[in-house]
C-alpha positions as CSV (number, residue, x, y, z in Angstrom):
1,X,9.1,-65.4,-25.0
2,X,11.9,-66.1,-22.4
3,X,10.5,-65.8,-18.6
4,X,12.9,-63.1,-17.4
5,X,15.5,-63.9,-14.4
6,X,15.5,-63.0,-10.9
7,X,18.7,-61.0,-11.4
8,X,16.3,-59.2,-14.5
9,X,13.8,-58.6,-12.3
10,X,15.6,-57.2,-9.4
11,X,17.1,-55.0,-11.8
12,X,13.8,-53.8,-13.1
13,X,12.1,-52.8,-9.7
14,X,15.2,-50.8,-8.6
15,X,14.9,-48.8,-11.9
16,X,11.6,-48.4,-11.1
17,X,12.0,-47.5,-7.7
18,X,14.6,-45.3,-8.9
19,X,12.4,-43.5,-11.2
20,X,9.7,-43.0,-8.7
21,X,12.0,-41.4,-6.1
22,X,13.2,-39.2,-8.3
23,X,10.1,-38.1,-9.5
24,X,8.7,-37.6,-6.1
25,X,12.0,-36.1,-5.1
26,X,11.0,-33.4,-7.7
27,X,7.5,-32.9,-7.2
28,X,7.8,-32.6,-3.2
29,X,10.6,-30.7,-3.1
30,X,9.6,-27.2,-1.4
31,X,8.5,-24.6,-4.2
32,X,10.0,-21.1,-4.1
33,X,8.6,-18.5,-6.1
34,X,10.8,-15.3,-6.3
35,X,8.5,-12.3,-7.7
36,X,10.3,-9.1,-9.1
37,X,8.7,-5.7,-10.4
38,X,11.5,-4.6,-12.3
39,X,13.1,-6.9,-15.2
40,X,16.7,-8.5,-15.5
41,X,18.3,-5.6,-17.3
42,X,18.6,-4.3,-14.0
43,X,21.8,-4.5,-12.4
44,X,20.6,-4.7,-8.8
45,X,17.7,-7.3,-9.8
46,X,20.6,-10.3,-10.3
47,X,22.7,-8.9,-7.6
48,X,19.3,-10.1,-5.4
49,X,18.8,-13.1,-7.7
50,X,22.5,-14.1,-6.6
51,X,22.1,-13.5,-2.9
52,X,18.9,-15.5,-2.7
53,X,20.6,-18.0,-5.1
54,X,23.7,-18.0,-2.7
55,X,21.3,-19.1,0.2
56,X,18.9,-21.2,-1.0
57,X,20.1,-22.7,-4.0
58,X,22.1,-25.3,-2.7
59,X,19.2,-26.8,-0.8
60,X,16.4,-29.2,-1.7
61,X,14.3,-26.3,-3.4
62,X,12.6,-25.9,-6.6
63,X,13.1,-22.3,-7.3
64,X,11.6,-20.5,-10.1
65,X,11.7,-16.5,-10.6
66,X,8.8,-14.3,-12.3
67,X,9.2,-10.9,-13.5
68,X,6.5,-8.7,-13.5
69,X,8.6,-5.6,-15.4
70,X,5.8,-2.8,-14.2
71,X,8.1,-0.3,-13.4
72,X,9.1,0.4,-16.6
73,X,5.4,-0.1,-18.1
74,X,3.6,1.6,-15.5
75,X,0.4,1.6,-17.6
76,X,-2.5,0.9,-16.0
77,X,-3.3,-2.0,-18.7
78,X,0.2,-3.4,-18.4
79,X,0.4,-4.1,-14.6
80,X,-3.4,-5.5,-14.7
81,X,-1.9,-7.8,-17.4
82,X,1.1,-8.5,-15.4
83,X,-0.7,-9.5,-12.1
84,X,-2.9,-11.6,-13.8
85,X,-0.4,-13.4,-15.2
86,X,1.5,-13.7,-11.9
87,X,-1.5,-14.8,-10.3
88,X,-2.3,-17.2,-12.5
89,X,1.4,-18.7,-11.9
90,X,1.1,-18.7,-8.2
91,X,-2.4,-20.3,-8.7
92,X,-1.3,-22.7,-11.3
93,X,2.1,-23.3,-9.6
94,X,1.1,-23.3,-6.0
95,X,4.1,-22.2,-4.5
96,X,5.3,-23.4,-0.3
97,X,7.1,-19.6,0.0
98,X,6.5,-16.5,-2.4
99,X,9.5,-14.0,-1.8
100,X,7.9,-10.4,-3.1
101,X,11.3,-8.5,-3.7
102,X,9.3,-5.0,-3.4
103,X,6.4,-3.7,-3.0
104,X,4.5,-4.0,-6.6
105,X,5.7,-8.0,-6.1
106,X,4.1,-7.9,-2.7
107,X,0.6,-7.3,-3.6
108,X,0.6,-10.3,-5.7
109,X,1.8,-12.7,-2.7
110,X,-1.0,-14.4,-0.4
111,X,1.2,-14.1,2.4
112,X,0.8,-10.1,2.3
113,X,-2.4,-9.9,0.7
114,X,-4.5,-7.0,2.3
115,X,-7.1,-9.9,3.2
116,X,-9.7,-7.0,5.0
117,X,-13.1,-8.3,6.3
118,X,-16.1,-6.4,5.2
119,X,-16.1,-4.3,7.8
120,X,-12.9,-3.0,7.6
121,X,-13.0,-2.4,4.0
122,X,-16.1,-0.2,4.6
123,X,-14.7,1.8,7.4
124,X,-11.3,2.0,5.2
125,X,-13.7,2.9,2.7
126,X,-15.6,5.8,5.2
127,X,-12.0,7.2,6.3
128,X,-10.9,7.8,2.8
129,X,-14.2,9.0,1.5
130,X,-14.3,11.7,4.8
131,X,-10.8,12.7,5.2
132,X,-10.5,15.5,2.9
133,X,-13.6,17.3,4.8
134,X,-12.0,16.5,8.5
135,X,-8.5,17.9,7.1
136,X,-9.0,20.4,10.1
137,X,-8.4,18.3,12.8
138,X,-5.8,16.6,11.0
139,X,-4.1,19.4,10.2
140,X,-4.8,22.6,12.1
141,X,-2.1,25.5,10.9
142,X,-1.0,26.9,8.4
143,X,1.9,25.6,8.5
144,X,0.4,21.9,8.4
145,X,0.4,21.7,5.2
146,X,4.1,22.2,4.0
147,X,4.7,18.6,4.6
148,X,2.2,17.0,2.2
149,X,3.8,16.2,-0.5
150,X,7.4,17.4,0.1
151,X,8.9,14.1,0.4
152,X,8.3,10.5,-0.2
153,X,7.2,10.3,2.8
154,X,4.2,11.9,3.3
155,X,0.7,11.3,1.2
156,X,-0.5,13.8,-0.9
157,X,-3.9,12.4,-2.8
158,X,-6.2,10.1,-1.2
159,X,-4.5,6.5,-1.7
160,X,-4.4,3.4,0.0
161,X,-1.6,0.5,-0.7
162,X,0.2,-2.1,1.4
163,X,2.7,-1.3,3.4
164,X,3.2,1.6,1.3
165,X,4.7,4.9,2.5
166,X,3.3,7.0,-0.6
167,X,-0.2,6.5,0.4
168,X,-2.4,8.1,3.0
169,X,-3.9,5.0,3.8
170,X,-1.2,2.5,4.8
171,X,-2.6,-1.2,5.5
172,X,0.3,-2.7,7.1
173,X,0.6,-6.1,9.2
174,X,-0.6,-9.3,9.3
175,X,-3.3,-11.5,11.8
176,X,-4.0,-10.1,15.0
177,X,-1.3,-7.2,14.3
178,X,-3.3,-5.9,11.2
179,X,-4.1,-3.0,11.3
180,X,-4.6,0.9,8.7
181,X,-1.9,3.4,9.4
182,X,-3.2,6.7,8.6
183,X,-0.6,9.3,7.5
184,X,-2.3,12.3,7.0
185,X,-1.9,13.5,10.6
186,X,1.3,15.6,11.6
187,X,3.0,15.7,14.5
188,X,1.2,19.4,15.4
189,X,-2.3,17.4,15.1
190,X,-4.3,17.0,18.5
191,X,-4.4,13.6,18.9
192,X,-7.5,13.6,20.5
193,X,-9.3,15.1,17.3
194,X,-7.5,13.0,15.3
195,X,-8.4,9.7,16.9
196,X,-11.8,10.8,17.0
197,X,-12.1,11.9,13.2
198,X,-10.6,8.5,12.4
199,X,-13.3,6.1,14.5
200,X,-15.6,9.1,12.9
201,X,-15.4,8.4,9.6
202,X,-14.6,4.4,9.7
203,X,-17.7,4.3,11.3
204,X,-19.3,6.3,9.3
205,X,-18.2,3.9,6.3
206,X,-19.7,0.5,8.3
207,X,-23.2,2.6,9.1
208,X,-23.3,3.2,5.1
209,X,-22.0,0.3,3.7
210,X,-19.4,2.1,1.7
211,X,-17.0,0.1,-0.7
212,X,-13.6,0.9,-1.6
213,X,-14.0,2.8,-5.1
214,X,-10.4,2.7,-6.0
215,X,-7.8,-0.4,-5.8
216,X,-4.8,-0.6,-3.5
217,X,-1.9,1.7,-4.9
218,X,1.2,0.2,-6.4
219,X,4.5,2.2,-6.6
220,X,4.9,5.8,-6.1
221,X,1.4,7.9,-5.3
222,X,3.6,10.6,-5.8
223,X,3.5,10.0,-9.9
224,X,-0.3,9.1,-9.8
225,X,-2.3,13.0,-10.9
226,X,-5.5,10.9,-11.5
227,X,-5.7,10.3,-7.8
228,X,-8.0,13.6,-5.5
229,X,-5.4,15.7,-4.1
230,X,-5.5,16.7,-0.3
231,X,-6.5,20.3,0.4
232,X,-3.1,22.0,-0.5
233,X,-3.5,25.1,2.4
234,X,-5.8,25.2,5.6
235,X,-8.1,28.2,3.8
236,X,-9.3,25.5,1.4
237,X,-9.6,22.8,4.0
238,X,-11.9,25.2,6.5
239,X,-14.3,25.9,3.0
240,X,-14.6,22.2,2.9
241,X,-14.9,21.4,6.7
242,X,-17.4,24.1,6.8
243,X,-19.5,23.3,4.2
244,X,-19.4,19.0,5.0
245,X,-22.8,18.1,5.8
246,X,-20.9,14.7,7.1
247,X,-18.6,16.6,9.6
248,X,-21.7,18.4,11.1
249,X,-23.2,15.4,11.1
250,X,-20.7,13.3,12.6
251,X,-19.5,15.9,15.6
252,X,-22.7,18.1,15.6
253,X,-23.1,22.1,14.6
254,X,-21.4,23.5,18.0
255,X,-18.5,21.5,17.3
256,X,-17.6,22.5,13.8
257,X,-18.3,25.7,14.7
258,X,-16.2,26.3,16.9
259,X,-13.4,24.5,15.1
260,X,-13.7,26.4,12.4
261,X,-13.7,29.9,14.3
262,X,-10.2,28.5,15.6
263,X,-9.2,27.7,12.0
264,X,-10.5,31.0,10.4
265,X,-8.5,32.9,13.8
266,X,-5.6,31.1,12.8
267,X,-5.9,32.5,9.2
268,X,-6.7,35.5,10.0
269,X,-3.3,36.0,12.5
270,X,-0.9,34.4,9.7
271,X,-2.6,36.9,7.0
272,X,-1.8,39.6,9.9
273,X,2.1,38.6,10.0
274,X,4.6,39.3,7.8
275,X,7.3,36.8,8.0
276,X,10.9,36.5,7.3
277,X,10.8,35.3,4.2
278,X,9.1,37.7,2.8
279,X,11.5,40.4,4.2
280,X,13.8,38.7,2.9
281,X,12.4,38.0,-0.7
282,X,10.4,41.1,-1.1
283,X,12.5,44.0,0.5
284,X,14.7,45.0,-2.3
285,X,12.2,43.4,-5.0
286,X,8.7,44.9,-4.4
């Protein structure tokens, strides 16, 4: 066997070389992971493809997109599947950035994962569990509860999500500005009863250890009638708030009491009235 030239063997280490870098090129090359909920028949999931393709791809990146395609298999079966799957990608694939395009996506990324100690998943836990029987300081008239569910903007079951706007429960945030953004409360709530029926209840939650019996909501709570609806009038909220052995528990007899009285008087005065609207709908009808 001929003993191979310098020239050959010069030749041979920069191929080598070559080969290496380009390899290592590859394999450090920052990994992008672009997660979607929806699936590529939809005209406005490539117009995003192409915008992040517009500023990214002509970098250093490794890009690689995953489509989860829940929104039009909502199933309950089908989106486990489909996170699992994700998950096992992001695991598997370890990416440097996830971009979550909405909010289905998001709940798979690491970067927005709800990540809650134990102790705020039990007081989560206690505010959800309590907040249908403290719906009278959340919200005191009669006319409270024309905003729940009227818009996609305001909850109407008991839910929780991330950064969610269907949900009661919102968890939105990240590190120190974590934090649970209740939306039950209107803008005609006392504050003060509010604040205190919140630290109430998540207390109540940590002092009994209570888990989180349902998971985080993904998409629309609006579309989710297995979820417990919120007391649809205040007469049904007072029955509950007056029969809740954990409200009297939690603010004492005197105090239920007497917001109930206040709750029942304010009843009593709307049953009293007759309003516009019904002048108006009933005159020439009844």
């Amino acid at each position: 066997m001929n003993k191979l030239s310098w020239q050959q063997v010069i030749v041979i280490i920069f191929f080598i070389s070559l080969c290496i870098f380009l390899v290592s090129f590859n394999v450090l090359k920052p990994r992008v992971l672009i997660l979607h909920s929806y699936a590529t028949d939809y005209s406005w999931v490539n117009d995003v493809n192409k915008g992040i393709d517009e500023v990214i791809g002509k970098k250093p990146f490794s890009v690689k997109y995953y489509y989860l395609d829940t929104k039009k298999r909502p199933d309950t079966g089908y989106m486990t599947n489909a996170g699992i799957a994700a998950r096992n990608l992001i695991n598997k694939w370890k990416p440097d950035v996830i971009i979550a395009v909405d909010d289905e996506a998001q709940m798979l990324d690491d970067h927005n994962d709800y990540k809650m100690s134990v102790n705020c998943q039990h007081f989560l836990a206690g505010m959800l569990l309590v907040a249908p029987e403290l719906m009278c300081f959340y919200a005191p008239y009669v006319n409270s509860y024309k905003r729940y569910g009227s818009s996609y903007v305001t909850p109407c079951n008991l839910s929780w999500g991330l950064d969610n706007r269907t949900v009661a429960f919102r968890l939105v945030g990240r590190e120190k500005a974590f934090r649970i953004e209740n939306r039950i409360p209107g803008a005609d709530a006392n504050p003060y009863l509010v604040f205190a029926a919140c630290l109430a209840s998540g207390l109540y939650g940590i002092e009994n250890r209570l888990t989180l019996s349902s998971p985080p909501v993904c998409g629309n709570a609006y579309e989710m009638p297995e979820l417990e609806k919120l007391p649809a009038s205040l007469m049904a909220a007072l029955t509950i708030f007056e029969n809740s052995k954990i409200a009297r528990d939690l603010f004492g007899e005197d105090v239920i009491e007497h917001y109930a009285k206040t709750a029942q008087t304010e009843i009593d005065h709307f049953l009293a009235s007759v309003t516009d609207w019904e002048r108006r709908r009933n005159f020439e009808q009844v």
